[in-house]
PyMOL CGO cylinders between C-alpha atoms (Angstrom):
from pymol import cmd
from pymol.cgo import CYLINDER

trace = [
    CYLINDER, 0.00, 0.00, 0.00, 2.68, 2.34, 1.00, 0.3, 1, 1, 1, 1, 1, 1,
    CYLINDER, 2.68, 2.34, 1.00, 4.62, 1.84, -2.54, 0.3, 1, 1, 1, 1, 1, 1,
    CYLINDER, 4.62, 1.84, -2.54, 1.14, 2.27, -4.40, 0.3, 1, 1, 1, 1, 1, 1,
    CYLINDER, 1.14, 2.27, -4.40, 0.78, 5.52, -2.69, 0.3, 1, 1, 1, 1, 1, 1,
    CYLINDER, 0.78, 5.52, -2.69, 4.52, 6.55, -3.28, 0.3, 1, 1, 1, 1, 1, 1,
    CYLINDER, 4.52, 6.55, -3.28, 4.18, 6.10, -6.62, 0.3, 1, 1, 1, 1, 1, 1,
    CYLINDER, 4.18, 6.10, -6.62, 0.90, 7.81, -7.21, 0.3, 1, 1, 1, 1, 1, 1,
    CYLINDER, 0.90, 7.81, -7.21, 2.75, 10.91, -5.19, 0.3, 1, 1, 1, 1, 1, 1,
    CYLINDER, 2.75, 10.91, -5.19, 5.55, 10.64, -7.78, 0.3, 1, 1, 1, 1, 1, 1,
    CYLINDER, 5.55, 10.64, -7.78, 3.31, 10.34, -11.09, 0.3, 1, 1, 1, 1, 1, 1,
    CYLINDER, 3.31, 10.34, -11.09, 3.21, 14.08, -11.65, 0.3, 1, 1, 1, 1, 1, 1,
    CYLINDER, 3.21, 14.08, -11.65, 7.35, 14.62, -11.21, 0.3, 1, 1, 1, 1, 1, 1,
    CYLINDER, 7.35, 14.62, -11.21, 7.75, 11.73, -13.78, 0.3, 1, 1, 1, 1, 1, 1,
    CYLINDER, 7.75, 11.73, -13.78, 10.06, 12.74, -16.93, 0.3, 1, 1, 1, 1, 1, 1,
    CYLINDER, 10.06, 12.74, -16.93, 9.68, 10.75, -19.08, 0.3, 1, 1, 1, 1, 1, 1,
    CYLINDER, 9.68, 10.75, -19.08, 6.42, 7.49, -20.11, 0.3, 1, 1, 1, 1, 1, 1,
    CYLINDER, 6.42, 7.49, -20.11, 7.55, 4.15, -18.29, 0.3, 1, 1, 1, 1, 1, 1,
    CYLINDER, 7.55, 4.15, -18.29, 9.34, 6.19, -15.33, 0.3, 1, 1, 1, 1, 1, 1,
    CYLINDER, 9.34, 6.19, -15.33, 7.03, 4.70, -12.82, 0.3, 1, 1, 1, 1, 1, 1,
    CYLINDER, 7.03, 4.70, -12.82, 6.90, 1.70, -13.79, 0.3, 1, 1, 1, 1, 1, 1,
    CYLINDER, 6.90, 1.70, -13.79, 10.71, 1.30, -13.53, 0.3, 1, 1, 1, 1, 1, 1,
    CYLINDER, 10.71, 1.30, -13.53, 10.55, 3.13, -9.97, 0.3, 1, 1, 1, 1, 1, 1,
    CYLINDER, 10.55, 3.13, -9.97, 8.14, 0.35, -9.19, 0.3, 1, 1, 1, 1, 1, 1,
    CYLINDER, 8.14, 0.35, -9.19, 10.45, -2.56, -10.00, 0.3, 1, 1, 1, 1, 1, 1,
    CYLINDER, 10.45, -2.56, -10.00, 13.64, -1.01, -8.51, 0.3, 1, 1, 1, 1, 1, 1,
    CYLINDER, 13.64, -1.01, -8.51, 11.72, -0.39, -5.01, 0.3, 1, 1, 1, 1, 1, 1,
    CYLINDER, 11.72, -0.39, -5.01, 9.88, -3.50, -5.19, 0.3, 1, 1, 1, 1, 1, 1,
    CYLINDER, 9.88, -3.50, -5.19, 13.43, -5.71, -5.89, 0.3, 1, 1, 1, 1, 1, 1,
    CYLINDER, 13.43, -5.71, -5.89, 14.72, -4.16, -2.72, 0.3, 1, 1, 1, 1, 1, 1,
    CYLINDER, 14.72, -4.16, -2.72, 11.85, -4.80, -0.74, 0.3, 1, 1, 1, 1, 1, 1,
    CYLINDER, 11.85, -4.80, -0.74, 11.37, -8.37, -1.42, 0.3, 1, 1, 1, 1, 1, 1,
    CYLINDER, 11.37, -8.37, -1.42, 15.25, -8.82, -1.09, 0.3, 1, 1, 1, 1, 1, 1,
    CYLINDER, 15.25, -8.82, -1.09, 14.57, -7.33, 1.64, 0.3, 1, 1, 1, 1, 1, 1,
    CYLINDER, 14.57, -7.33, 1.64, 12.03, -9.29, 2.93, 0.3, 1, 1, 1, 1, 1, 1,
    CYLINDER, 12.03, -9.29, 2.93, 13.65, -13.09, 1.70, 0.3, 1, 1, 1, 1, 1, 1,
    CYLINDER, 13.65, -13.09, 1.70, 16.60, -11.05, 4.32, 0.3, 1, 1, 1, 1, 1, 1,
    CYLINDER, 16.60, -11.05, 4.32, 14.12, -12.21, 7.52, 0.3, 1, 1, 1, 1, 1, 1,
    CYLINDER, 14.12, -12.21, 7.52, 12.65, -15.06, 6.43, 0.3, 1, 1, 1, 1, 1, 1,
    CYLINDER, 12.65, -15.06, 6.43, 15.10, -18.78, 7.23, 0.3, 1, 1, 1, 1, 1, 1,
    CYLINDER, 15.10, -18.78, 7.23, 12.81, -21.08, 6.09, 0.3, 1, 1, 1, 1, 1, 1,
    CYLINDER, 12.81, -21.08, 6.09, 14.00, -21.29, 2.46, 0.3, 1, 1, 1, 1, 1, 1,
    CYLINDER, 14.00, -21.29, 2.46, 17.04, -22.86, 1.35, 0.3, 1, 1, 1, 1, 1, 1,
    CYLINDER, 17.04, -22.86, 1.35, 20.32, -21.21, -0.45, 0.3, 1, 1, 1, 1, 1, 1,
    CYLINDER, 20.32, -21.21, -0.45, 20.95, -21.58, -4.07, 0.3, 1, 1, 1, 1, 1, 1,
    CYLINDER, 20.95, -21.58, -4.07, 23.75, -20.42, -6.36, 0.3, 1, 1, 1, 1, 1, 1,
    CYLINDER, 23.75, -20.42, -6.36, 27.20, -19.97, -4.65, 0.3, 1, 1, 1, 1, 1, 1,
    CYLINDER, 27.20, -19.97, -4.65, 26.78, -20.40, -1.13, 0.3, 1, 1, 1, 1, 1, 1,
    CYLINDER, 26.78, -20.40, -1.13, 29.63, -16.97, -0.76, 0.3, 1, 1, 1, 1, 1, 1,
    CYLINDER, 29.63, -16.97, -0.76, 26.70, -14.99, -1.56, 0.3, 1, 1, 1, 1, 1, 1,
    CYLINDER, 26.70, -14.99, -1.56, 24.16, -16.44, 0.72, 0.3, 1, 1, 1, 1, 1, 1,
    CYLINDER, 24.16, -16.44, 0.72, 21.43, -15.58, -1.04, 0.3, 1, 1, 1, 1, 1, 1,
    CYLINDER, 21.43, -15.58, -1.04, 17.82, -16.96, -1.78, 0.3, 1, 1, 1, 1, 1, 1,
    CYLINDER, 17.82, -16.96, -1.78, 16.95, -18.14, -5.20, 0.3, 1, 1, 1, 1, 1, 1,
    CYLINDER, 16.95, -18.14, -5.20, 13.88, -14.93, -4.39, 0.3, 1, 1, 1, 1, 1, 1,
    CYLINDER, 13.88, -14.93, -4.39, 17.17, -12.53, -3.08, 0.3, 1, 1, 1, 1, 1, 1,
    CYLINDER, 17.17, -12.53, -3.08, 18.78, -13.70, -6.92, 0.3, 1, 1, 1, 1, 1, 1,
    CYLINDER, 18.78, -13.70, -6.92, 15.56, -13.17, -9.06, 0.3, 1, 1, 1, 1, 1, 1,
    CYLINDER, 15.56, -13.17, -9.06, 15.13, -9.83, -6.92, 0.3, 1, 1, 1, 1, 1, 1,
    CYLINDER, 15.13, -9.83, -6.92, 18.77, -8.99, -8.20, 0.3, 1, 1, 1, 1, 1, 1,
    CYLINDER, 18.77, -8.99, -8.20, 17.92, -9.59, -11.53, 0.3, 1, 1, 1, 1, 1, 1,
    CYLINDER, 17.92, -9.59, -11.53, 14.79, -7.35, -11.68, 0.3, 1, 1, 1, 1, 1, 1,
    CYLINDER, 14.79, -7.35, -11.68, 17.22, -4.70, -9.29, 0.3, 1, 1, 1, 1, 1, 1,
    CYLINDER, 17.22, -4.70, -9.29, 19.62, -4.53, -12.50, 0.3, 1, 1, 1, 1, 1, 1,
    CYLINDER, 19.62, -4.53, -12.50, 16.57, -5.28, -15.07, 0.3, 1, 1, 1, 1, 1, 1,
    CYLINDER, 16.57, -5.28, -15.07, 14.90, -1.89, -13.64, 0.3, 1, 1, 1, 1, 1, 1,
    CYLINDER, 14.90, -1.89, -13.64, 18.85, 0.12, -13.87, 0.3, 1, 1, 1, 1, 1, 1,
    CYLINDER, 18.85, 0.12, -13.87, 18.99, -1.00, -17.11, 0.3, 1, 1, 1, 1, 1, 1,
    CYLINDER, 18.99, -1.00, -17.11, 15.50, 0.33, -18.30, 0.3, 1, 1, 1, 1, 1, 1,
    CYLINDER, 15.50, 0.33, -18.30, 15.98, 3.45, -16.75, 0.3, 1, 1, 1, 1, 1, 1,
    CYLINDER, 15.98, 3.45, -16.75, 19.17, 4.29, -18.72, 0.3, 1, 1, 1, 1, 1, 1,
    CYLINDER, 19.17, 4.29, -18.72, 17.45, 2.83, -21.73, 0.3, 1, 1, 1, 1, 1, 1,
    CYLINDER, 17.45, 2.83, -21.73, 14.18, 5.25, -21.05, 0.3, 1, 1, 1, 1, 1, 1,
    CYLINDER, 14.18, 5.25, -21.05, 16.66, 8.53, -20.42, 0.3, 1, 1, 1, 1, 1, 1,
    CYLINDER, 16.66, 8.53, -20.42, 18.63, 8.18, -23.48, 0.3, 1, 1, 1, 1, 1, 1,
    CYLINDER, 18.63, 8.18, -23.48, 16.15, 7.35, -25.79, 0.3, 1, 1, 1, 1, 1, 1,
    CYLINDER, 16.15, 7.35, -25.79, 12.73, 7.35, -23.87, 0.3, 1, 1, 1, 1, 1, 1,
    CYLINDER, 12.73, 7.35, -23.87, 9.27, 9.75, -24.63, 0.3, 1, 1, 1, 1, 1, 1,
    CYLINDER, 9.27, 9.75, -24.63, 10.27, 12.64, -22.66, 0.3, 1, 1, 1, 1, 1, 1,
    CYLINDER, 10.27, 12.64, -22.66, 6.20, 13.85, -20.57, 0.3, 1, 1, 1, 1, 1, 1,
    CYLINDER, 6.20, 13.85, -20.57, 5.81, 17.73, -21.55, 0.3, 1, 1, 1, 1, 1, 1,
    CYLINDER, 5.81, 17.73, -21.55, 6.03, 19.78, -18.53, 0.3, 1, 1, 1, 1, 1, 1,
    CYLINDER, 6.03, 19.78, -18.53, 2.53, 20.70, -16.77, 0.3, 1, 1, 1, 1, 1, 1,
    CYLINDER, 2.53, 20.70, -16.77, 1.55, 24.53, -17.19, 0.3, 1, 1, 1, 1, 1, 1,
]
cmd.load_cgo(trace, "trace")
């Protein structure tokens, strides 16, 4: 609920179409990471350095996912026209 009314907050500072979406994947990759953090009921997978959840890797994956389509959306993206 709190990230729902975050990003509703944001929607009028947004730049440029498909900014709040991407704000929405970054913030929700760190919250379940997060999240998979407390819980020690699931097992590790991948190399056990890391320590991390197969949910803490996907979570990674959307973390760099959401980096890499907010670089893609302020070099080429549909800038919004600024509000009168």
């Amino acid at each position: 609920l709190l990230l729902v009314v975050f990003l509703l907050a944001f929607y009028p500072y947004r730049r440029y179409d498909g900014q709040i979406f991407t704000l929405f994947l970054a913030i929700y990759a760190v919250h379940r990471f997060l999240n998979e953090r407390l819980r020690n009921d699931t097992e590790i997978v991948g190399l056990p350095a890391l320590n991390m959840t197969l949910s803490q890797n996907i979570s990674v994956l959307m973390l760099v996912v959401a980096l890499g389509l907010e670089i893609y959306q302020r070099k080429w993206g549909t800038r919004v026209p600024k509000a009168p």
